[in-house]
N, C-alpha and C positions, 0 to 999 in steps of 0.2 A: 301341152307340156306335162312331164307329171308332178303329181301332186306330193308326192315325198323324199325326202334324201336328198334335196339339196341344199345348196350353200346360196341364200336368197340376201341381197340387198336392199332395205325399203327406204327412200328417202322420205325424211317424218314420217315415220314410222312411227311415234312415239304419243299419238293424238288422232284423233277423229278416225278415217278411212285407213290410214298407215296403223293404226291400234287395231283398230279390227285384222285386217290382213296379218298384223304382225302375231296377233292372238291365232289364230287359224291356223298360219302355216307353222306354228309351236306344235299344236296339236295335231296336225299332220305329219308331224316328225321330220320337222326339217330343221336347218340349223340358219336363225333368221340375224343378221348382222345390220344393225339403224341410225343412221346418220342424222343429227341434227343439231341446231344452234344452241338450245338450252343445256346447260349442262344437268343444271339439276334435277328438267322434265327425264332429259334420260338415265338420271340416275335413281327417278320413282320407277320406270319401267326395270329398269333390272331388280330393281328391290321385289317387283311381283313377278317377274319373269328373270330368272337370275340365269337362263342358258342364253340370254339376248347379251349379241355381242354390242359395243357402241361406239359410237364414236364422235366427238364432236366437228361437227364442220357448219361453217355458214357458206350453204350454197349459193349466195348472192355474191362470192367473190370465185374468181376464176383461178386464181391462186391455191385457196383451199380447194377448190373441184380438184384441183391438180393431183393434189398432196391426198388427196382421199383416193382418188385411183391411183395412185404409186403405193400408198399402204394397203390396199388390198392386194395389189399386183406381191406386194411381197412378202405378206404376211397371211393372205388368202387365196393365192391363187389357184384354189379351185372352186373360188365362186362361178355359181356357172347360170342366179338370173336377177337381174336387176329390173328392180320397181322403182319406177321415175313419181312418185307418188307427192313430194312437196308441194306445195303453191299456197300464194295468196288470194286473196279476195278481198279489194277494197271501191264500196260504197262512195260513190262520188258523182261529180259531173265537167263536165269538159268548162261548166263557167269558174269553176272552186280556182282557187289562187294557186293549191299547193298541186293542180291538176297533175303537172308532165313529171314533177318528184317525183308521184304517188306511181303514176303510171309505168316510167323507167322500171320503177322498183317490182310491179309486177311480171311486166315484159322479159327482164332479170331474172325472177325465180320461173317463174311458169313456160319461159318459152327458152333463155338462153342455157339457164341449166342443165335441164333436161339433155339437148342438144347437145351440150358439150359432153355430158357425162355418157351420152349413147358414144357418142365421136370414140369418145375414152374406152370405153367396156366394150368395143367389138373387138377390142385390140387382145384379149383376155382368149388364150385358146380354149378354154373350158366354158364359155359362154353359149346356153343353151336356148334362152329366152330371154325377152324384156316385154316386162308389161309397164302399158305410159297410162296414166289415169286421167283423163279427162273428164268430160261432163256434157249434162244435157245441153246445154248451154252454148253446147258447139255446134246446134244445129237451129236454135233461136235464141236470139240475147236477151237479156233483162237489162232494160239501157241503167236501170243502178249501178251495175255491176260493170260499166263498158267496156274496160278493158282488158278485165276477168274475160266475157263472155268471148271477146276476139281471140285472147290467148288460149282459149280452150279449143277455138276453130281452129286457130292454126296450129294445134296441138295434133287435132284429129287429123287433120287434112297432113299434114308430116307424118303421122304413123304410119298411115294406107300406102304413103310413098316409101317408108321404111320398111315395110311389113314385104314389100315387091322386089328394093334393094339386097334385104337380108336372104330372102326364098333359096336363093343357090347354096348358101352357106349352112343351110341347116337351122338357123336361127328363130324361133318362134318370134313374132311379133305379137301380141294381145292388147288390147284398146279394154279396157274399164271405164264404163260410162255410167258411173252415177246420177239420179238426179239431185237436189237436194237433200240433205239428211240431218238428225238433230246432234249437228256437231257446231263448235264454234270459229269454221272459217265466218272469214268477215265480221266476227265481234260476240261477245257471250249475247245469249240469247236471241239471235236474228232467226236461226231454225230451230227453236223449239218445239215446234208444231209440225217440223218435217218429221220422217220416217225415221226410225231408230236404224243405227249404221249398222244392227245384226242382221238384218232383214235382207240387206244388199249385200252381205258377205257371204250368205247363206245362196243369194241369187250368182254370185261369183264361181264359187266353187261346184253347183252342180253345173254350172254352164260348162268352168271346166273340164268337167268329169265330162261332158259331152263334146269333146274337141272344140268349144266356140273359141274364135278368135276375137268377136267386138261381143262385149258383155253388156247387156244394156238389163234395165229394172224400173217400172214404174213410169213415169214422167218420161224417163231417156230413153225407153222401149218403144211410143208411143212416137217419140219425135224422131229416130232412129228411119221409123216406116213412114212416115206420115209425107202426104204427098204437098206439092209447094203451096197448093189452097189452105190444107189444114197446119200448115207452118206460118203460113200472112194470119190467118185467125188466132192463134194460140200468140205470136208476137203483138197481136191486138186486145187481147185479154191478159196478157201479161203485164201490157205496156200502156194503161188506160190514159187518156188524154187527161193532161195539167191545166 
């Protein structure tokens, strides 16, 4: 894809991986438009970046998915790349009481959203690219994380299929595979010890620059290539016996 002049969508956009991406493709000269439920979060982000467009939606309701691509459609239509970049991460276990809440609720953001809103934005003639942000995590779990780590698989494993769907129509597909980074999905201070999220946005855009289409960095580079011996090891050192 390229990297300037366009009309970019990021959902949360406004925090962690979506702040970085949103920082960058500013300074790439693009004109970056951010969706998300806080109003106030997004109204720090235009206070420091006052060319972000914004708009409030909770993507956990298919209602406002709706209503966010009717208002682009008619207000922006010539967005032409959307970044599926929202999701949760919740710490849990399948014995916890509030387990299947907890779970719907991410299953919702990280896998039906996404889904629905690509469904929506192919529909856009000016649509040039979508990048879906998944993680290392879609190629071994961290059973804390259980239903983070599956919606991430089934994240990746739906792109590869969308990426093959889109191919005739011109459409770039790109996969963003972080691994960890010191943001606070999943709760303040759970990665602070992970890698600062410059590091990986720096690793994003030269891959860019060099036509990749699955972006990987660090941890997710590693499990990317890594063969199904060194995937059972690294889910055994991840996942140390209770």
């Amino acid at each position: 894809m390229n990297l300037s002049n366009n009309k970019i969508l990021i959902t949360g956009g406004a925090s962690g991986i979506g702040l970085g991406l949103t920082e960058r493709f500013i300074q790439e000269n693009n004109t970056v438009i951010v969706c998300g439920r806080r109003e106030e979060i997004l109204r720090d982000l235009t206070d420091k970046f006052p060319s972000v467009v914004t708009c409030v939606c909770d993507l956990s309701v298919a209602d406002e998915r709706q209503a966010l691509y009717q208002w682009i459609a008619d207000e922006h239509p010539d967005l032409n790349v959307l970044v599926n970049n929202a999701g949760i991460q919740q710490w849990m276990s399948i014995t916890d009481a509030d387990f299947m809440e907890r779970a719907r609720a991410e299953i919702t953001v990280n896998i039906e959203a996404p889904l629905h809103l690509t469904s929506l934005f192919i529909n856009l003639p000016s649509l040039t690219a979508v990048l879906n942000v998944t993680s290392g995590l879609s190629f071994v779990p961290l059973a804390k994380v259980p239903v983070y780590s599956a919606t991430k698989a089934f994240f990746h494993s739906f792109t590869l299929s969308l990426r093959y769907a889109l191919s005739a129509r011109g459409i770039d597909v790109i996969e963003l595979i972080p691994p960890a980074l010191n943001t606070d999905l999943g709760g303040k201070g759970l990665h602070d010890q992970a890698p600062p999220v410059s590091g990986f946005i720096d690793a994003v855009f030269d891959q860019l620059k060099q036509g990749k289409t699955e972006i990987t960095y660090g941890f997710s580079e590693a499990m990317a290539t890594a063969t199904p011996d060194d995937l059972k090891a690294t889910f055994s050192r991840m996942n140390p016996p209770t």
